[in-house]
LOKOLMI-584938 format. One line per field, with one value per residue (C-alpha): x, y, z; chain. Coordinates in steps of 0.001 Angstrom, whole numbers, plus 500000, padded with zeros to 6 digits. Example, Ala and Ser with C-alpha at 12.3 -4.5 7.8 and 13.67 -1.06 7.14 Angstrom:
# residues 2
u <- (512300,513670)
v <- (495500,498940)
w <- (507800,507140)
chaine <- (A,A)
END
This chain:
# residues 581
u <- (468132,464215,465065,467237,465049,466791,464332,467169,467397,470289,471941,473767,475743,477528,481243,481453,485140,484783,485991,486184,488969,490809,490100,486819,486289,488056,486036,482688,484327,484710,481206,479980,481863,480608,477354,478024,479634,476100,474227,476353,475994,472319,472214,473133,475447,476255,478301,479902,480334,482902,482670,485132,487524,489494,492889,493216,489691,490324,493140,491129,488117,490655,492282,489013,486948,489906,490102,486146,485685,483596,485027,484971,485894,482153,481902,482008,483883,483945,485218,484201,486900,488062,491745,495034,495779,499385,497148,495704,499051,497762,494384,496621,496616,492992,491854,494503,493434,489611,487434,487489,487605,488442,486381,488200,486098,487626,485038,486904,484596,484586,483903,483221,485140,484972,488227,488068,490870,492013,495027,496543,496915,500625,501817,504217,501982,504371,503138,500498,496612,495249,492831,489688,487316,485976,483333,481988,478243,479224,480143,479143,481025,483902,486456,489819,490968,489243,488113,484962,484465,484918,487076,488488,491979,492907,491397,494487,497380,497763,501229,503022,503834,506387,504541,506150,505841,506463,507653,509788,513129,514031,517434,518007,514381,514818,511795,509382,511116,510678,507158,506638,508544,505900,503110,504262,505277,501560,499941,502352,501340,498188,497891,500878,502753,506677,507735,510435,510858,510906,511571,510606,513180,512243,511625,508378,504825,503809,501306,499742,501786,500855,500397,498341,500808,501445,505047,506840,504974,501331,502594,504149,500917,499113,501795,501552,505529,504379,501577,500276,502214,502903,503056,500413,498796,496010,492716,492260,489197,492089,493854,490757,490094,493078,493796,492204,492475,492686,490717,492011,495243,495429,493444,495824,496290,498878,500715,503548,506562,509174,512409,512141,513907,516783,515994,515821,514807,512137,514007,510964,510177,510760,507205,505403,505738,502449,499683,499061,495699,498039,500533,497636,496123,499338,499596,495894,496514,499342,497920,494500,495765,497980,495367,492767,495163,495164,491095,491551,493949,491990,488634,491010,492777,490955,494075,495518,497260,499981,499032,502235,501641,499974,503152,504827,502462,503141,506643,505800,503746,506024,509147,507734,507004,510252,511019,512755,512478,509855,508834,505436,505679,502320,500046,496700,496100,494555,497537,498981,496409,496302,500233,500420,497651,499434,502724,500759,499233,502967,504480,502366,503011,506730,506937,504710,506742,510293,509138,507670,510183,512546,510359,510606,513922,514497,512290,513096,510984,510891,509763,507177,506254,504489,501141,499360,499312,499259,501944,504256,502701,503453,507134,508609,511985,510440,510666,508520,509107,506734,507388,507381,504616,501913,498271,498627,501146,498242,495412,497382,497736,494562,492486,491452,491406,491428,494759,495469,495786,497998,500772,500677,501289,504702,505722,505816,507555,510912,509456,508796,511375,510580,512353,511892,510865,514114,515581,513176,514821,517710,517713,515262,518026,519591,516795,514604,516214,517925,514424,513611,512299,509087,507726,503916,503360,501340,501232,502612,505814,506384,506009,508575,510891,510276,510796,513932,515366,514431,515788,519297,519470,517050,515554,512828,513771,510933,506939,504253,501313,498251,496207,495623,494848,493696,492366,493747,492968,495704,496146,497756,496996,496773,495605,492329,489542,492307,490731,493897,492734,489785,491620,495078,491416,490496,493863,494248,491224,492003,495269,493928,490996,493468,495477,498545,499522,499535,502056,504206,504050,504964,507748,509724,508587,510065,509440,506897,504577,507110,507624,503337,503354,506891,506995,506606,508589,511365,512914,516856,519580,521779,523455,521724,523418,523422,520911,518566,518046,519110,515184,515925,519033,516528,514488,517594,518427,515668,514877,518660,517811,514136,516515,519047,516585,514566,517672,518402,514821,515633,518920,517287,514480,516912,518690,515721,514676,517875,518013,514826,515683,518623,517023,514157,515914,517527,513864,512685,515369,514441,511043,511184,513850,511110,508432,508040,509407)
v <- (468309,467393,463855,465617,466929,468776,470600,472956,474279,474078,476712,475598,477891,477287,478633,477496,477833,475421,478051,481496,483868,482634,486412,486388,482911,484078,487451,484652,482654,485889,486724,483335,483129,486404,485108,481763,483946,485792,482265,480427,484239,483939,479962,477687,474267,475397,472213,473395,470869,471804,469079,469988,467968,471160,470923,475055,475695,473869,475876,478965,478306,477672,480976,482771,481013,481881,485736,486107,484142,481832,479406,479831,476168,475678,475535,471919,471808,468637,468541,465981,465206,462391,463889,461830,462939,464322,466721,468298,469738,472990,473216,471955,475201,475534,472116,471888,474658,474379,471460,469928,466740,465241,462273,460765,458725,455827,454939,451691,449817,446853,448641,452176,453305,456506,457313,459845,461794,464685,467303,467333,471147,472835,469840,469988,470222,466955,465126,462623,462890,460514,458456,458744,456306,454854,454028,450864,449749,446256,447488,450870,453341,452001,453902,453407,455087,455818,459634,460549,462273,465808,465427,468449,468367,471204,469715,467355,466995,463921,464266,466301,469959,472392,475997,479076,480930,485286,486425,489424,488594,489783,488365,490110,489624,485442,485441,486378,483742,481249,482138,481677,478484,477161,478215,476664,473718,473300,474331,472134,469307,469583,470285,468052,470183,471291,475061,477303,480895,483827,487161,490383,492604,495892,493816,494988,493902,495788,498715,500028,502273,504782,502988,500603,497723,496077,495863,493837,490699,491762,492178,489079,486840,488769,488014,484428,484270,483059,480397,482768,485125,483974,487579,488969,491594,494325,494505,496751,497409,497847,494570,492934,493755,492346,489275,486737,487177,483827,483314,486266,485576,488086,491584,494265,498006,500583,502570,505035,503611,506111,505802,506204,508813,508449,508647,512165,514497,517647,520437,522216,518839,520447,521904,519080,517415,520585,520291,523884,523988,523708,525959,528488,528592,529387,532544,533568,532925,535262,538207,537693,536801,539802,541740,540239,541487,544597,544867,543450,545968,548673,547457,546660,549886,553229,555073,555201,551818,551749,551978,549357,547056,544896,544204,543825,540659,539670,539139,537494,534955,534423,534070,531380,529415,529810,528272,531457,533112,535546,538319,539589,542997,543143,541950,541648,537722,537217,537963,535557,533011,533740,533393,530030,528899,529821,527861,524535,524688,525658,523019,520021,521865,521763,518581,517277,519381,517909,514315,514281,515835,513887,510884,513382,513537,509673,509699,509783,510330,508615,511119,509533,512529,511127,509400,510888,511986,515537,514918,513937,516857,519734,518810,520124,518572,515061,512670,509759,506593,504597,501096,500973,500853,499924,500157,503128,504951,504266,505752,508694,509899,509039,510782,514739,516376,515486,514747,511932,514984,516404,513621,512826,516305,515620,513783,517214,518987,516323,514757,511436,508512,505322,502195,498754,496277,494536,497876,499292,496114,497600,501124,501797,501085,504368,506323,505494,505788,509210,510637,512637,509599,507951,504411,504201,500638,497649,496410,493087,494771,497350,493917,492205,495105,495372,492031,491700,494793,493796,490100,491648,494367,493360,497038,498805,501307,501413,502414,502522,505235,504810,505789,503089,503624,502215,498428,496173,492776,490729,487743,485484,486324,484158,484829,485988,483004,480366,477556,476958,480360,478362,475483,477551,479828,476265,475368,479104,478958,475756,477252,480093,478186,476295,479139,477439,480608,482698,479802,480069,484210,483883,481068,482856,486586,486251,489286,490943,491659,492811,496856,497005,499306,500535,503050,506427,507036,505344,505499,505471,506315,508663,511899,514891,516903,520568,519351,517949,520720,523852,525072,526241,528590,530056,530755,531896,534290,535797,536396,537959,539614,540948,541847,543908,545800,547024,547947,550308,551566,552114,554028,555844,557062,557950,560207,561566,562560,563816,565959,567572,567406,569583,572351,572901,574696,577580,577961,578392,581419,583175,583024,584660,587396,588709,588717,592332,592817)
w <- (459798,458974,460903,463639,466834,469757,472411,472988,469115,466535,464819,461119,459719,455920,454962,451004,449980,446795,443688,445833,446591,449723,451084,450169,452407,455397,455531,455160,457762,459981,459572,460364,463651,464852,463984,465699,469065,469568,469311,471853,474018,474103,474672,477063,477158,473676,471169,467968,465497,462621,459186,457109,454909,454071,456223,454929,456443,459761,460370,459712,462070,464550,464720,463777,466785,469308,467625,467710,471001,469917,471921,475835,478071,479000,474965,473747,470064,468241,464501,461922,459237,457200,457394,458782,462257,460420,458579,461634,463340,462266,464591,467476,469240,469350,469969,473147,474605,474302,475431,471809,470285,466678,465070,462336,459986,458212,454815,454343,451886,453844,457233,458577,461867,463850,466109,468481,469819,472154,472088,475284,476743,476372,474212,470909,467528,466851,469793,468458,469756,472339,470805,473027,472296,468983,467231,464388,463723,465425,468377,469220,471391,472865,475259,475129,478842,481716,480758,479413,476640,476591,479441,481633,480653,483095,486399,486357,483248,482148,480525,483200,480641,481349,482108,481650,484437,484915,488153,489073,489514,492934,493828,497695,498649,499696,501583,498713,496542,499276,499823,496110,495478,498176,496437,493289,494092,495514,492406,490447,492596,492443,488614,488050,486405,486008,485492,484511,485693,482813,483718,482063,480922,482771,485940,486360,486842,483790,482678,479926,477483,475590,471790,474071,474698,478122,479649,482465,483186,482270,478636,478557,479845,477085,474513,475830,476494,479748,480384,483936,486471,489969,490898,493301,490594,492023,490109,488109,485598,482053,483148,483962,479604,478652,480961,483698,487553,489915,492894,495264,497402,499538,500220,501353,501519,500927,503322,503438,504879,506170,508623,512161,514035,516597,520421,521485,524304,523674,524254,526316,528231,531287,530410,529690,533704,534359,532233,530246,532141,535317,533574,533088,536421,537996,535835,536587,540587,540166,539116,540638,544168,544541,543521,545920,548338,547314,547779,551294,552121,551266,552710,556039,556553,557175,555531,552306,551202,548541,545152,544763,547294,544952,542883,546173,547093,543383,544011,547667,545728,542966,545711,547206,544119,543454,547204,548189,551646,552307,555463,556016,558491,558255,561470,559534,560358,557096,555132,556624,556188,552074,551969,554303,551687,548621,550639,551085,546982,545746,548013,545990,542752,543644,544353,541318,539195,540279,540320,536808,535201,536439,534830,531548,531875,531288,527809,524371,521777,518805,515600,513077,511424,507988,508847,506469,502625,503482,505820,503017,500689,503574,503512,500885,501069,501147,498421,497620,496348,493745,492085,488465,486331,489057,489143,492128,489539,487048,489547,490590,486601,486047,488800,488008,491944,495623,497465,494980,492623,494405,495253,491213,490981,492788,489975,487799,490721,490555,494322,493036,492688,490625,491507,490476,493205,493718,493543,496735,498895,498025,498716,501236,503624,502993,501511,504094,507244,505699,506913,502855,501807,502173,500272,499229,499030,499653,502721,501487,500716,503731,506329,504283,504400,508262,508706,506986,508884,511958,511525,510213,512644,515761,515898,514473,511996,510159,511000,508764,508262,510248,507444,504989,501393,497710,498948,496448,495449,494737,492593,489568,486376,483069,479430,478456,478759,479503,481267,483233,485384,487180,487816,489493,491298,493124,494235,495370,496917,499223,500016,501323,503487,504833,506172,503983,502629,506338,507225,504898,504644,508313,508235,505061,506207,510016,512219,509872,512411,515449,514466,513577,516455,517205,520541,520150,523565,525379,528375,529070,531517,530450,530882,530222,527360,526123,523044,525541,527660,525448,526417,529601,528719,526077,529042,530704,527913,527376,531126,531100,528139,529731,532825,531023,529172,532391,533760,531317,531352,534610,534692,532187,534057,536980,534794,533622,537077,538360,536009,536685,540622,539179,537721,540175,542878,540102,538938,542306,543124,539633,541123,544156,543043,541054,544138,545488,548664)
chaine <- (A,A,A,A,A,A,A,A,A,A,A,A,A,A,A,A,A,A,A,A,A,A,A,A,A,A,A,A,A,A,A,A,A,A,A,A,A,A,A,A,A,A,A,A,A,A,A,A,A,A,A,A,A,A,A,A,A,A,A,A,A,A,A,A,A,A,A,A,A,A,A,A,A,A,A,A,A,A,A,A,A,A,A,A,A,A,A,A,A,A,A,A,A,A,A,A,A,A,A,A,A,A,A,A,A,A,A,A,A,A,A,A,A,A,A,A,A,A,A,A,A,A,A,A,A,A,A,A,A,A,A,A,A,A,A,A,A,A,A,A,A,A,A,A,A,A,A,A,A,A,A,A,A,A,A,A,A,A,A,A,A,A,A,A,A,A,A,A,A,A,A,A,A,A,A,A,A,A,A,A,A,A,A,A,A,A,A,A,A,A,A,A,A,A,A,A,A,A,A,A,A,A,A,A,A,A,A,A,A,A,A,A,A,A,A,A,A,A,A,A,A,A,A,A,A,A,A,A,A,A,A,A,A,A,A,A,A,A,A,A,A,A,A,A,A,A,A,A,A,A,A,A,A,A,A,A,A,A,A,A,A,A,A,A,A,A,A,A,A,A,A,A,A,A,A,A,A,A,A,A,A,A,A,A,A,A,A,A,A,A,A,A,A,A,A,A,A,A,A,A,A,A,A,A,A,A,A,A,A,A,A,A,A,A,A,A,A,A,A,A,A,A,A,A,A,A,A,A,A,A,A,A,A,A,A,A,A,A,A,A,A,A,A,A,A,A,A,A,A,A,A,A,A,A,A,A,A,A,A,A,A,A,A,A,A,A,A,A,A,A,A,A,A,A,A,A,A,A,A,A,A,A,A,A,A,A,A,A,A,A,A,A,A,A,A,A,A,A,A,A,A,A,A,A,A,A,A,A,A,A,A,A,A,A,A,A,A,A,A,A,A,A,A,A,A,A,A,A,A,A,A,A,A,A,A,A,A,A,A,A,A,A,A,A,A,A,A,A,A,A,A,A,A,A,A,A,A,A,A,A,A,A,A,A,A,A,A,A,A,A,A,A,A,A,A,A,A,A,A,A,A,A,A,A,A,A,A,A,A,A,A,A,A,A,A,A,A,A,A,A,A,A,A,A,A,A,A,A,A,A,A,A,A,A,A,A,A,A,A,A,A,A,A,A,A,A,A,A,A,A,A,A,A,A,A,A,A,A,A,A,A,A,A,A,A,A,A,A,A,A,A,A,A,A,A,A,A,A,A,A,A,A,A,A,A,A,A,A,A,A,A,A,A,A,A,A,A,A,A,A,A)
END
């Protein structure tokens, strides 16, 4: 080490195992790979270099390094033994994964040779190394293929593996599967890979349970039962801990998706053809005309004018809105300029009124009701539906107040339904369009379900929220510091650039985009029912109803007054019989 200069610095670290417990060597060996993880933190284009003859020790450092993290891909690893390659299945693991390679030295005593070799990523501990390059005094460095040393297994595999990879096994959703199958067989391409499809047994894409182990597909990336996930997984800061995101495929939102409601007529449409500002000036020119009137009168007449007549030019007014016939006995010209007025300003608001509402007539309106979060939490009798162990289910818990409170409150109150995703394709069909039912999910999903509606069916039954919430990130996941991640991240990344993934989200997701904006109003020729009108007999009703009771008000009061009319004559005799004569 006297002889040895480097600019950069070296750091030697010593693990003796020669006549100590084996316990006692593997807590050393812990200690001197946490030791040896802080060096490589603090420096730069770091190269371990193991030299061990020990085939126990090897195997040791190897599942220490990966346990302590010592080794990351950017971290060159070279070990120095002079053990067979058969000797050596048991660092396989390590040295496959990680950008390592093993020098063999041969001490011959005729010659001394130096064989390098590689473990080729997701190969059998039984495969055989590829010899690199070697190495004798005579000749120096020689290479044996076309790689350099320390090559970057990952960029391309030489061997062709077979990757395990986790998706969600959705068996009436084609178009995601199709979608997906695209996607792989570009990334297998391009990696040269093969792959197999393993599917988790609670079909989901996995969350964090309570004595802190993963489930659905997350748990089994961790686990490594599956080399990375094709599914699209959000961000989220506790997966982010545990595994490895790709570059991002797609940024999305969520939405509430809910059923659309049938065609149907407002019941007080025939209000809506006036404006209420319209609607409201007619009232005011009713009661302030006749009593306009009323002034003029007196200011025109030198005798007393009817307390009445007002009410009487109330009616007048109201007549011939109503288009009924009318008389005026009086001569006073401007009465009769006021009225033929009022005739010419009811005539337009007549004929406004009849045209629009038969326009009115002809629409139906199409209910969306839940656009909103507090639109779902107002209705009581509404019901809504999550996906299984998501990181939205996750959030909702996890937050303390606000309206995201509130809907994980729902979950205490029985209004919350968890389904599994290939369950959701399944029953939002009948849920949905039901109308107790709503869907909070990304927007990924709600356009496929859309789509595949609309395709089947060639109507919109569904709508989605205008408000959007919870941005998510979405992308592949692999295990923690595999250097397969960056290399799936570039391919991802290309894909994306090239608008390769739009195309094929469009060509195996038809129609996604064609209910975005479904109408809100329709028009159609039909015949007007009972249900579409029932309104105006409530009108009729309670002007009936209005009617009857003034009547009896009225017969009332007559009786009342006979009656005195009666008795006043009787009184009057009694009177006068006791005047003196």
């Amino acid at each position: 080490m006297d002889q040895f200069r480097d600019p950069c610095g070296v750091g030697l670290f010593e693990v003796a195992v020669d006549g100590q417990d084996a316990n006692v060597t593997q807590a050393q060996l812990s200690r001197v790979v946490d030791e040896a993880r802080r060096l490589r933190q603090v420096s730069w284009c770091v190269t371990v270099v193991v030299v061990s003859d020990d085939p126990a020790f090897l195997a040791t450092f190897a599942e220490w390094s990966l346990k302590g993290h010592l080794l990351v891909w950017s971290t060159r690893l070279l070990a120095v033994t002079h053990l067979p390659l058969p000797d050596l299945r048991y660092i396989h693991r390590t040295f496959s994964r990680m950008n390592a390679m093993v020098v063999i030295v041969e001490d011959a005593p005729e010659t001394l040779k130096c064989n390098v070799y590689i473990h080729l990523p997701y190969s059998s501990p039984e495969d055989r190394a590829m010899r690199l390059a070697f190495w004798t005094p005579q000749r120096g460095l020689t290479l044996n293929t076309h790689l350099p040393l320390f090559p970057d297994k990952y960029s391309k595999f030489l061997h062709r593996p077979i990757l395990a990879v986790a998706a969600e096994y959705i068996h009436v959703q084609k178009s995601a599967q199709g979608q997906k199958s695209h996607m792989m067989d570009y990334l297998s391409q391009g990696l040269n890979f093969t792959y197999k499809y393993v599917h988790p047994a609670d079909g989901t894409f996995g969350s964090e349970q309570d004595d802190g182990s993963w489930s659905g597909m997350v748990g089994m990336v961790i686990r490594e039962e599956a080399d990375f996930s094709v599914g699209f997984f959000s961000l989220s800061a506790s997966r982010a801990e545990v595994l490895d995101f790709t570059w991002p495929v797609s940024i999305t939102y969520s939405r509430i998706l809910a059923g659309l409601g049938r065609p149907e007529l407002d019941p007080w449409g025939f209000l809506l053809p006036l404006a209420p500002l319209v609607w409201a000036f007619i009232l005011v020119s009713l009661l302030l005309l006749p009593a306009a009137m009323f002034i003029l009168s007196l200011c025109c007449s030198m005798k007393d004018t009817d307390q009445w007549v007002w009410v009487t030019d109330g009616f007048t007014l109201l007549r011939i809105l109503l288009q009924q016939d009318t008389s005026l006995p009086d001569n006073w010209w401007w009465r009769r300029v006021v009225v033929a007025g009022w005739m010419v300003g009811a005539l337009v608001l007549i004929r406004s009124y009849a045209g629009n509402l038969m326009s009115v007539l002809a629409v139906r309106y199409i209910r969306q009701p839940y656009q909103t979060l507090r639109d779902v939490l107002d209705e009581p009798s509404t019901t809504i539906m999550w996906q299984t162990n998501t990181t939205n289910v996750q959030y909702f818990r996890s937050v303390e107040s606000g309206i995201f409170r509130e809907v994980a409150d729902l979950e205490r109150m029985g209004r919350v339904k968890f389904q599994k995703l290939s369950e959701i394709f399944q029953s939002v069909g009948t849920l949905l369009k039901r109308g107790d039912h709503v869907l909070f999910e990304v927007e990924i999903v709600t356009k496929m379900i859309i789509g595949r509606d609309f395709t089947k069916s060639g109507r919109c039954d569904f709508y989605s929220s205008k408000e959007r919430y919870l941005p998510v990130v979405l992308s592949m996941i692999g295990p923690k510091n595999t250097p397969l991640v960056p290399q799936l991240s570039k391919r991802i990344m290309s894909m994306t650039e090239s608008g390769l993934y739009n195309k094929w989200y469009e060509q195996h997701t038809p129609n996604s985009s064609a209910c975005i904006y479904p109408p809100t109003k329709i028009t159609q020729t039909a015949s007007i029912s009972l249900t579409h009108i029932w309104g105006l007999f409530v009108v009729l009703a309670v002007g009936h109803s209005l009617g009857l009771l003034v009547i009896c008000l009225e017969l009332l009061l007559h009786h009342v007054l006979a009656s005195d009319v009666h008795h006043s004559p009787m009184e009057l005799t009694s009177t006068m019989t006791a005047l003196p004569h």
